[in-house]
N, C-alpha and C positions, 0 to 999 in steps of 0.2 A: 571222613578224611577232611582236615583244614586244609585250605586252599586260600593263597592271596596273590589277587594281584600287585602285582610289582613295579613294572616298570612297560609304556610304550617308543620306540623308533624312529626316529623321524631323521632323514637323511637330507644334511643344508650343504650349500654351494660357499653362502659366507658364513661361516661356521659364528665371528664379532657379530655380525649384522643381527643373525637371529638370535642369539645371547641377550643384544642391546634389545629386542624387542617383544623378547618374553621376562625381563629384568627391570628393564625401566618404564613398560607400558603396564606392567602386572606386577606384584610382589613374587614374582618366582626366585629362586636364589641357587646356585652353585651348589650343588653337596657334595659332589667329587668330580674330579678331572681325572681319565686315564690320557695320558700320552704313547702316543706309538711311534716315533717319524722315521724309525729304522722300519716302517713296515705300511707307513705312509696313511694312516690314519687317527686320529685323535674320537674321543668318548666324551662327552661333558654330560652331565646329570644333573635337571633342574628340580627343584619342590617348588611346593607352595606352604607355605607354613599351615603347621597343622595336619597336614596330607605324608604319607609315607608313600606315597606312589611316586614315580620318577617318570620326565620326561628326557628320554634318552637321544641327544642331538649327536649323532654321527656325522664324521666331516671325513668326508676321503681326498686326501689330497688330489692337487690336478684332474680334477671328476667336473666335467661341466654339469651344467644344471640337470635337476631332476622330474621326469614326468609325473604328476599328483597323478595317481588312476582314477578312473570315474567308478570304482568299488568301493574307493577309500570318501568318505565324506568329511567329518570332523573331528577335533578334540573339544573337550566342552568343559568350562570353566566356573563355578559358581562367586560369587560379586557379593555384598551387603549392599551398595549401592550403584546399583545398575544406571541410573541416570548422571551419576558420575564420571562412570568408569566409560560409559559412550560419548558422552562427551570428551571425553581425554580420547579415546580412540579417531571420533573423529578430525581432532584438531591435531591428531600427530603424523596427520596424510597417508596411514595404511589403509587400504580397500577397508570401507566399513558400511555394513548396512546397516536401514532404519533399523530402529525397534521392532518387532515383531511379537505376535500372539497366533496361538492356534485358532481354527475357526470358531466364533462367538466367546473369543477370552482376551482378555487386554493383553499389552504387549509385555513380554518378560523378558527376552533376548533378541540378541542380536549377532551377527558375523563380522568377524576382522581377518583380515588375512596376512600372514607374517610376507617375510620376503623370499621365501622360497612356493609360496601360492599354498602353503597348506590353513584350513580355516578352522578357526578358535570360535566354537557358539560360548558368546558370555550369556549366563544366565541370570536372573535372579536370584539368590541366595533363600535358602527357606527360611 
């Protein structure tokens, strides 16, 4: 039986906010918009070039923020250049931590976190 996955969820309060910052901090890009407002919610679907998986941003109108669970941990991103791409992280003032390695391995990733507090591990690219 083939089996792919497709697409994961992520439910934003500023639907712009976090568009701007998985678009302008990463190559993700737009590949379809649903609109609902007779039903009070909108759909946006981002890629990554190269990638057929979707990051699916739900935006429900009038919905204040939402609680991350402590089940849920990250989405995880792979980079060509990692010492780049943290550096742009750091200097665009979302939550970003150092570099990181597992134990007795250099460092390869690291944590950013969009503006609804969910956390992207960027990785090194193979």
């Amino acid at each position: 039986m083939a089996q792919t996955l497709i697409h994961a969820c992520i439910r934003v309060q500023d639907l712009e906010a976090t568009m701007k910052f998985y678009t302008e901090l990463f190559d993700f890009t737009v590949s379809r918009e649903r609109r609902f407002p007779e039903h009070g919610f909108d759909l946006v679907y981002l890629v990554v070039p190269g990638s057929d998986f979707e990051l699916e941003l739900t935006y429900n109108y009038d919905h204040g923020p939402y609680t991350v669970g402590d089940g849920f941990s990250h989405l995880a991103l792979a980079v060509d250049d990692l010492e780049e791409v943290h550096a742009k992280c750091l200097a665009s003032g979302y939550p970003t931590t150092e570099m990181k390695g597992l134990p007795g391995q250099p460092p390869k990733y690291f944590f950013v976190t969009d503006p609804d507090g969910y956390r992207l591990e960027v990785m090194r690219g193979k």
